[in-house]
C-alpha atoms as one frame of an Amber mdcrd trajectory, in Angstrom:
protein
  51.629 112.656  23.192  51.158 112.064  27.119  49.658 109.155  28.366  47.905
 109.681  31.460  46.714 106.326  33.394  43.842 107.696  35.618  43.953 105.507
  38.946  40.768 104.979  41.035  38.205 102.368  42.258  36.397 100.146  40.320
  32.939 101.733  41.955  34.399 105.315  41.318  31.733 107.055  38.651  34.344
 109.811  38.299  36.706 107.765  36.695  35.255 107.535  33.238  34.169 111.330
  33.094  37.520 112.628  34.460  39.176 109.983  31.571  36.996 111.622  28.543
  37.933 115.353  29.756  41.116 114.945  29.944  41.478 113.253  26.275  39.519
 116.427  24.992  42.669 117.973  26.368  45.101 116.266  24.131  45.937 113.360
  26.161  46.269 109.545  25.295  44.647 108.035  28.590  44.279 104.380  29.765
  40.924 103.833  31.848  40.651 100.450  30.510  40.520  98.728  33.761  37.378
 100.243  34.614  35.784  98.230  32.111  35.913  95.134  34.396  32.795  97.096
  36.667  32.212  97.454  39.986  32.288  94.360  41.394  35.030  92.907  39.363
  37.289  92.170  42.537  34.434  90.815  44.353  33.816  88.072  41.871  37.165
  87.245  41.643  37.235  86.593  45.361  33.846  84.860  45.057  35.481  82.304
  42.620  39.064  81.677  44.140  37.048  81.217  47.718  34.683  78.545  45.991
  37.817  76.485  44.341  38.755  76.401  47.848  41.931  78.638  47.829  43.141
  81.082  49.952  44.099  85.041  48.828  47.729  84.039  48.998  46.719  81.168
  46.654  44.444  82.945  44.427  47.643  86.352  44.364  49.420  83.272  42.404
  46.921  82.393  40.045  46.570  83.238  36.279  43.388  85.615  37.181  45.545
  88.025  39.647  49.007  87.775  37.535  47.359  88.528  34.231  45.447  91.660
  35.898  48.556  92.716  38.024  50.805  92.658  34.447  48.187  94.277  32.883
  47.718  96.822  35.219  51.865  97.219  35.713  52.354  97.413  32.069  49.726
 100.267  31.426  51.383 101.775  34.764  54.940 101.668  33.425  54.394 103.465
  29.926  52.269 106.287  31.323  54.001 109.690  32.121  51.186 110.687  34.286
  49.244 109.216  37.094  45.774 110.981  38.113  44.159 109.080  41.409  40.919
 109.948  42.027  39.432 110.225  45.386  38.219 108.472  47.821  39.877 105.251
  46.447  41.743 102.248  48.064  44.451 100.726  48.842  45.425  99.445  45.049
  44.577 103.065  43.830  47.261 104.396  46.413  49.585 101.788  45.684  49.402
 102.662  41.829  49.906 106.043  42.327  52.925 105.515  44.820  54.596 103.193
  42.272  54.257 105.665  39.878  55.442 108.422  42.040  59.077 106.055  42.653
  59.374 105.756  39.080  59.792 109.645  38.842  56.533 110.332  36.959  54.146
 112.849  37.634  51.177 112.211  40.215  47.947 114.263  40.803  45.766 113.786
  43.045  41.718 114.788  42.508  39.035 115.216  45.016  35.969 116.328  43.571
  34.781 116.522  47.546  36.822 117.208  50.022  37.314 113.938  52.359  35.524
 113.017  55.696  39.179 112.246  57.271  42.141 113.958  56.394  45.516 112.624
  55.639  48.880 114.671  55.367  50.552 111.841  52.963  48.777 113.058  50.230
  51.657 116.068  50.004  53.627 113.203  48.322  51.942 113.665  44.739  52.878
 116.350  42.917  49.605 118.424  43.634  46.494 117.542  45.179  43.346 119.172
  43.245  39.877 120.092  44.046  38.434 120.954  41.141  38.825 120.111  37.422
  39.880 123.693  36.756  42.558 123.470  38.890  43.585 119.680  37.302  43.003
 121.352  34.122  45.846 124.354  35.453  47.913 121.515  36.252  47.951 118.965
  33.114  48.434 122.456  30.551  52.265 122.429  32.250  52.433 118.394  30.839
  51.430 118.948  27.446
């Protein structure tokens, strides 16, 4: 079975619902990094800031390694990447990693963006609608 690690923000609601389709499809699929919520990065800021450290401190810490492994492991053993739009930086990161690795990258915007951006031609297909995911992923399985 594919594993499909579905990339996005942390205050994405698309993320969950776009995790338990694609399951239904056959898919194993890690989303468990949503479970931290919404503000997940904000408190960890919050509470690096108030021991007095800076982000280049806190990037060492046992908070930000344990996440990044975490993260990088789940990244690593999936065969598919699925970012979904709009997202930042990290999400585009995680999908470029994955991209270098050889794996297969999707890209889905459920709307299309206020600004456009050409660099998006470097995942394997950018999709507007969950049919047209759906299209893609039936060629994976």
């Amino acid at each position: 079975m594919k594993k499909v690690y579905v990339i996005g923000s942390l205050r994405s609601q698309h993320v969950r619902t776009l995790a338990d389709k694609i399951r239904q499809l056959g898919f194993e699929v890690f989303d468990d990094w949503h479970a931290a919520g919404e503000k997940a990065d904000d408190h960890w800021m919050e509470y690096e800031r108030e021991r007095g450290r800076t982000y280049q401190e806190a990037l060492e810490g046992h908070a930000a390694q344990h996440t990044f492994n975490y993260d990088l492991q789940h990244l690593e053993d999936s065969d598919i990447g699925i970012l979904v739009a709009p997202a930042g930086k990290s999400a585009h990161l995680e999908l470029g990693y994955m991209l270098g690795l050889g794996r297969t990258g999707y890209i889905y915007m459920p709307e299309e963006p206020e600004r456009w951006d050409v660099m998006v031609l470097f995942a394997d297909k950018v999709c507007f609608s969950w049919e047209e995911l759906v299209e893609e992923l039936q060629k994976d399985l």
